[in-house]
C-alpha positions in Angstrom: 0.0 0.0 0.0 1.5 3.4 -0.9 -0.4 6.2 1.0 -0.1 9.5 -1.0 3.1 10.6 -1.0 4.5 14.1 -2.2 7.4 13.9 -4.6 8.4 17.3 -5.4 10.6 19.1 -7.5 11.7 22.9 -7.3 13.4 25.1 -9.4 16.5 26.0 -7.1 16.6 25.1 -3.9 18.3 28.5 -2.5 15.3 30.2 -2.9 12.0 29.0 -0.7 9.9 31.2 -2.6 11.0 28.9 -6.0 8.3 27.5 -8.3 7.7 24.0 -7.4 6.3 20.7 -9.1 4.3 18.2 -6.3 3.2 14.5 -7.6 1.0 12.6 -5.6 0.1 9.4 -6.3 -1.0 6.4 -3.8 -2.0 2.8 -4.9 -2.2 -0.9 -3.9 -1.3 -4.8 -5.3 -1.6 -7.9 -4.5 0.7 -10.8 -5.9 -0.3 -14.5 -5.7 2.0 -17.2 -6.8 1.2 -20.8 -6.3 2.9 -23.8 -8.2 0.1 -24.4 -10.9 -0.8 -20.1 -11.2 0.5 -16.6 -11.2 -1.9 -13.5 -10.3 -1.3 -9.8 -10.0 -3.8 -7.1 -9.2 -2.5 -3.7 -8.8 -4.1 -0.1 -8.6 -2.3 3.3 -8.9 -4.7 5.6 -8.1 -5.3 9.6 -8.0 -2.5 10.3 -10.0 -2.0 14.0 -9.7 0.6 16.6 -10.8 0.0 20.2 -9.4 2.4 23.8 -9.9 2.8 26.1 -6.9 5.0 28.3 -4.9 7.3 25.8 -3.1 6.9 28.2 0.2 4.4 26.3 2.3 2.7 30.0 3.4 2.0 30.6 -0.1 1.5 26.9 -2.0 -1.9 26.3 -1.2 -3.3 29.9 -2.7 -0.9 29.4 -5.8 -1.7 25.5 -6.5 -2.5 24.9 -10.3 -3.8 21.5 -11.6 -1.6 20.2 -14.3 -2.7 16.7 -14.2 -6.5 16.3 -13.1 -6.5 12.6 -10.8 -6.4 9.9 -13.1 -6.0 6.1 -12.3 -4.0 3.1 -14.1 -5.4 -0.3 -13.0 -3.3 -3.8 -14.0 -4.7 -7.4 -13.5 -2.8 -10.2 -15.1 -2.8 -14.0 -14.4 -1.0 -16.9 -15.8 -1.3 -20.9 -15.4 1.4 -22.8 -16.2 2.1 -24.1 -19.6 -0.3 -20.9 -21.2 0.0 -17.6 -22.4 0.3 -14.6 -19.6 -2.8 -12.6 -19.9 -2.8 -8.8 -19.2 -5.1 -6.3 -18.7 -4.0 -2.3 -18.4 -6.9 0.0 -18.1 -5.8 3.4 -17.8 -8.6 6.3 -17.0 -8.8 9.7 -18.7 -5.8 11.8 -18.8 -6.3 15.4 -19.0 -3.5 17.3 -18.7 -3.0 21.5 -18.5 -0.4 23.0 -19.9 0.6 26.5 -20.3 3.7 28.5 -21.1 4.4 29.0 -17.8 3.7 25.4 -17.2 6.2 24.5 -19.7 8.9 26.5 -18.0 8.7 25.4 -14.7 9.0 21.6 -15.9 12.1 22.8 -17.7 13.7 24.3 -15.3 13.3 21.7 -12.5 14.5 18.9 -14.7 17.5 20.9 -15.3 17.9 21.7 -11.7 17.3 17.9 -11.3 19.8 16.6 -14.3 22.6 19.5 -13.1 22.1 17.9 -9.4 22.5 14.3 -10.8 25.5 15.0 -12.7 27.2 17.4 -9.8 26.7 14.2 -7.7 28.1 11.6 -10.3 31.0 14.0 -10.5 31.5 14.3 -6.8 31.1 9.7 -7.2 34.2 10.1 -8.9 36.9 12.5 -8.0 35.8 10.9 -3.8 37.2 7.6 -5.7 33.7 6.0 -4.9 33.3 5.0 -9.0 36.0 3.2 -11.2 35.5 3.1 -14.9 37.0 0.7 -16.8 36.4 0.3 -20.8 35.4 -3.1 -21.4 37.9 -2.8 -24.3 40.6 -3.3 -21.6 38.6 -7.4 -21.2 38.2 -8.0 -25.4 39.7 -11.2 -24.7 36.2 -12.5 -23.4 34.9 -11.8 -27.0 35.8 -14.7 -29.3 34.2 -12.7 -32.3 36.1 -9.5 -33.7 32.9 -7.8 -34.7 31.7 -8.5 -30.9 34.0 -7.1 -29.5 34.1 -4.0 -31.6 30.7 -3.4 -30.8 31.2 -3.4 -27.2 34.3 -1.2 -27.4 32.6 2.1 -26.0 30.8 0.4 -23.3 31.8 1.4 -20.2 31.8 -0.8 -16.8 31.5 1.6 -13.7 32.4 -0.1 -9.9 31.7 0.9 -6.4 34.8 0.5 -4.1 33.6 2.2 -1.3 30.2 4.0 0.1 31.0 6.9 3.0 
């Protein structure tokens, strides 16, 4: 059971007063799994996507509904020896979008992509990632034209977490 949770995004997070992004979603599933059957039942439900002043004195007079609650609903089963069977019913999605709109979800996924890279970069000059090109190990490739294919592949390790 996932009871509503708020994921939210903001703009910069030096500024309290940024424009913000708040999901909220909540659903439920149920798995059953017996030798001769397989069963899944789950329910995401009152999807939502609002826009707002991230400052909790001002978000509730400056919330705007970008996605209206909507609900995706799976059911599957399968017996052994048959075909899986799957059914996806996904309510109506009506989504507002403005200029404004628009902004805001660009600038918080590039807060958010700027944040992710400025932590993988931090990953590896702390000596917490190794990368090694897999064209360093071609000798596990019997096949020339394997091998060549994997030569900009790149194998990242964790040596140690802080």
């Amino acid at each position: 059971m996932l009871e509503k949770p708020d994921i939210i995004l903001v703009e910069s997070v030096s500024d309290i007063n940024t424009k913000a992004l708040i999901f909220s979603v909540e659903g439920n599933g149920l798995v059953w799994w017996t030798p001769e059957k397989q069963v899944i039942n789950c329910s995401i439900k009152n999807i939502q996507l609002y826009s707002c002043v991230f400052n909790p004195e001002w978000r509730k007079d400056s919330l705007i509904q970008v996605l209206r609650p909507c609900t995706l609903n799976i059911a599957g089963s399968c017996q052994i020896g048959q075909q899986p069977n799957l059914d996806v019913l996904l309510s109506d999605v009506r989504i507002a979008i403005s200029p404004g709109i628009i902004n805001i979800v660009t600038n918080t996924m590039a807060a958010l992509k700027s944040g992710i890279s400025e932590k993988a970069e931090s990953m590896f000059q702390n000596d917490i990632l190794s990368v090694n090109l897999f064209a360093n190990h071609m000798n596990m490739f019997r096949g020339k034209k394997i091998a060549a294919q994997f030569e900009h592949v790149v194998e990242a390790k964790v040596l140690h977490r802080h």
